[in-house]
Backbone as numpy.savetxt, mean C-alpha at the origin, in Angstrom:
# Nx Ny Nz CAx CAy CAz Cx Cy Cz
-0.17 4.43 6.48 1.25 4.55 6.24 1.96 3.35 6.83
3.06 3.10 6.35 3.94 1.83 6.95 4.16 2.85 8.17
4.49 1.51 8.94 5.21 1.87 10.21 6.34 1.64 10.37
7.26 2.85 10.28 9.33 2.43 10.35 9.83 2.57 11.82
10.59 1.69 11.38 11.84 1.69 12.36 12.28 2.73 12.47
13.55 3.23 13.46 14.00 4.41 13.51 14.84 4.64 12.66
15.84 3.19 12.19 16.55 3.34 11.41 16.13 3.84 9.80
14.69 3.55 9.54 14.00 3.58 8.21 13.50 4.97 8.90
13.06 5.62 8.85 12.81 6.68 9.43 14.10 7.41 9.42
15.11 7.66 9.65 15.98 8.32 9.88 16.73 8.61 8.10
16.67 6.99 7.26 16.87 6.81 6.23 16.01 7.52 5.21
14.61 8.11 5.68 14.00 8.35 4.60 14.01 9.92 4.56
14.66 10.29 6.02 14.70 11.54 6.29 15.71 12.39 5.09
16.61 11.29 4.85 17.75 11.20 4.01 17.58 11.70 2.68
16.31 10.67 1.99 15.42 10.74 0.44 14.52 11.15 0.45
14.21 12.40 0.07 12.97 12.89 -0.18 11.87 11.91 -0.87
10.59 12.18 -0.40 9.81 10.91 -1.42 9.55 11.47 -2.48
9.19 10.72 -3.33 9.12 10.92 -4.77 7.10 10.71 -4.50
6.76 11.29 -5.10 5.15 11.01 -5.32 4.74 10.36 -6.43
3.74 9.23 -6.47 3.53 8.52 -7.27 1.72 8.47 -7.17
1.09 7.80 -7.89 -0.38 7.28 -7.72 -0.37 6.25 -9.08
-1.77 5.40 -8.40 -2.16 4.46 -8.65 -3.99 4.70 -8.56
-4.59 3.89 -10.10 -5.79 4.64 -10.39 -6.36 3.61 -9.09
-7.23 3.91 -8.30 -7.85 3.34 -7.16 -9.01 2.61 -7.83
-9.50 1.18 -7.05 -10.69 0.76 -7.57 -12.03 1.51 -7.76
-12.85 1.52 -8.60 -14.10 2.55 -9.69 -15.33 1.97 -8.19
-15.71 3.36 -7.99 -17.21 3.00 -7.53 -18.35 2.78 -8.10
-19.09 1.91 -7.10 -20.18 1.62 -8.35 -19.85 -0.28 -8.41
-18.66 -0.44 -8.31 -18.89 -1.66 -8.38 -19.70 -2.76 -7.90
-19.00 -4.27 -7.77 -19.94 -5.03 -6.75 -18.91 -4.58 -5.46
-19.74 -4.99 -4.04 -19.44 -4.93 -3.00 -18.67 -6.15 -3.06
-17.64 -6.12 -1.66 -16.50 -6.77 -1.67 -16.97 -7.60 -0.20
-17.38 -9.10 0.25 -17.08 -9.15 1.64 -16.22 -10.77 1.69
-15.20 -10.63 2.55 -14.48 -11.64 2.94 -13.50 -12.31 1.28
-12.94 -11.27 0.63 -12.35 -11.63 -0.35 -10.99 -10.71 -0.21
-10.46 -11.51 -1.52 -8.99 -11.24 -1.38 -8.95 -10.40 -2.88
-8.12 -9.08 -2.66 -7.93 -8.31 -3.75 -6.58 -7.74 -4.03
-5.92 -8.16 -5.25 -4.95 -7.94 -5.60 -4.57 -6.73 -6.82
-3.63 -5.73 -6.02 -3.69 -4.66 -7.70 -2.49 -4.71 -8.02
-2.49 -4.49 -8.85 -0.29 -4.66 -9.52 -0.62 -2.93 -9.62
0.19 -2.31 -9.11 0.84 -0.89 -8.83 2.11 -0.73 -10.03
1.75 0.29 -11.24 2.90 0.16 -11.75 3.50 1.86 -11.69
4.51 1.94 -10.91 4.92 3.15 -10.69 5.71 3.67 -11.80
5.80 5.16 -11.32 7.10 5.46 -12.71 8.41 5.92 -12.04
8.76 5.42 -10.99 10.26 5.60 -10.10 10.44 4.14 -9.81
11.46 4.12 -9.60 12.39 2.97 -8.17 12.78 3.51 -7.39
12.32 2.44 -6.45 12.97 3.21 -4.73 12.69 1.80 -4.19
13.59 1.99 -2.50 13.83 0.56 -1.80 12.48 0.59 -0.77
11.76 1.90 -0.89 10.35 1.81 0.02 9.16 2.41 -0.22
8.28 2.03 0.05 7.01 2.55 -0.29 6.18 3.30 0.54
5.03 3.89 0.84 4.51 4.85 1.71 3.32 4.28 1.24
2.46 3.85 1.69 0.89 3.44 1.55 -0.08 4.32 2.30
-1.23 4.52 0.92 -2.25 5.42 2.05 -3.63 5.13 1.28
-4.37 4.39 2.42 -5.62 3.60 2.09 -6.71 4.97 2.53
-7.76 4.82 1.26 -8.75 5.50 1.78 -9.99 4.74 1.68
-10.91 5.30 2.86 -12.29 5.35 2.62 -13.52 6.56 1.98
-12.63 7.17 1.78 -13.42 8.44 1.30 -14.88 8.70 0.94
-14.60 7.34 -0.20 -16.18 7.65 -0.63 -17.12 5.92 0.11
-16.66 5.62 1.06 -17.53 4.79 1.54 -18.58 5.02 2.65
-19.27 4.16 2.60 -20.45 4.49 3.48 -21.00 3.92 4.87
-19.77 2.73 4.90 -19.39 2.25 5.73 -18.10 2.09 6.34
-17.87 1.43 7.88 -16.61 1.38 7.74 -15.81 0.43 7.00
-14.33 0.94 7.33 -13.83 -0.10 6.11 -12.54 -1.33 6.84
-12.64 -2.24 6.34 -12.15 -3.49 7.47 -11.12 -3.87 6.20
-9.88 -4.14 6.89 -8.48 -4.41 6.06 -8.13 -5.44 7.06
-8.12 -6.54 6.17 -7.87 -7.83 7.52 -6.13 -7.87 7.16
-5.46 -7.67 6.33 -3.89 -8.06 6.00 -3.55 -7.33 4.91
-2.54 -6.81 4.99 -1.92 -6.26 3.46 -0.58 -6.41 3.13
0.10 -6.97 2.25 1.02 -7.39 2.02 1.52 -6.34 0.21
3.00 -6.60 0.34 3.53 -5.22 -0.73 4.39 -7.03 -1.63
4.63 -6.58 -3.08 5.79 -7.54 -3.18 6.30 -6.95 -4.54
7.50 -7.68 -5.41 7.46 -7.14 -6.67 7.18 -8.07 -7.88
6.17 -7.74 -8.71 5.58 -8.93 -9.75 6.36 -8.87 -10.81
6.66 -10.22 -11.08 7.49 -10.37 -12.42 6.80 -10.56 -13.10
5.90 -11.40 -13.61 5.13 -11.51 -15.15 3.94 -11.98 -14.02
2.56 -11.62 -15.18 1.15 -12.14 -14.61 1.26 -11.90 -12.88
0.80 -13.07 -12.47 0.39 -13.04 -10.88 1.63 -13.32 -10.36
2.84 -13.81 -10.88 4.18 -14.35 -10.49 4.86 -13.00 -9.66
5.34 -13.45 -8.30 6.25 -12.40 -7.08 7.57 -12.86 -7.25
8.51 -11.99 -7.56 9.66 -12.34 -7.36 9.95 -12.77 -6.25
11.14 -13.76 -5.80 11.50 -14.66 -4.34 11.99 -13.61 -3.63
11.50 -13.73 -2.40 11.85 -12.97 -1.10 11.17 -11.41 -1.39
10.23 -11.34 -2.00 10.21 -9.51 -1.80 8.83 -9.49 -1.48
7.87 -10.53 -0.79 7.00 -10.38 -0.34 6.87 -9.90 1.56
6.27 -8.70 1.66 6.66 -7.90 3.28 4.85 -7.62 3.49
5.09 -8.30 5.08 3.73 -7.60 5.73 3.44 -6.16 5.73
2.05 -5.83 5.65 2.54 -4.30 5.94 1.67 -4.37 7.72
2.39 -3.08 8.26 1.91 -2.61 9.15 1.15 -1.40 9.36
0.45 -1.05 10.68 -0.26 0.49 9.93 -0.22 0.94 11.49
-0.08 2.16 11.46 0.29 2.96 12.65 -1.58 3.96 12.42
-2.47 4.65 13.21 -3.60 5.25 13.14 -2.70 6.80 12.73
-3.52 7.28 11.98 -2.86 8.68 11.78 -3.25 9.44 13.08
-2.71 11.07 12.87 -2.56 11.70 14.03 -4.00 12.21 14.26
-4.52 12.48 15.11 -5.65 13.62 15.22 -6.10 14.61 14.98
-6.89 14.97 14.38 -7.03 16.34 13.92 -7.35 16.90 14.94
């Protein structure tokens, strides 16, 4: 999940989230090491924030996320100016 501010946090308390998905990469593929992977997310809402939630589910190892970054694509690989944001990640709670 992103990690908010209090003020974003307090704001989202505001908007209920809307639920969305995105088809996740197919297992079975090739293995991935020291590469860069990009998915264009095409939702069916607008909103000013997003909620990210990475799984490992079906892996067999652990899973290593060196950087993740959110932005909004205008055509092909092209990011619109200024809407590229680090993400951050807080550990979920404990079961």
């Amino acid at each position: 999940m992103l990690a908010a501010s209090a003020t974003a946090a307090a704001d989202a308390a505001e908007q209920p989230w809307v639920g969305g998905w995105e088809a996740s990469m197919t297992a079975g593929g090739p293995s991935l090491s020291d590469q860069t992977v990009r998915m264009a997310v095409h939702t069916n809402v607008a909103g000013r924030k997003v909620r990210l939630r990475l799984s490992n589910a079906y892996g067999s190892a652990p899973l290593v996320i060196g950087a993740v970054n959110v932005a909004v694509r205008t055509s092909g690989g092209s990011l619109a100016a200024r809407t590229r944001h680090k993400v951050t990640f807080r550990a979920p709670p404990e079961r």
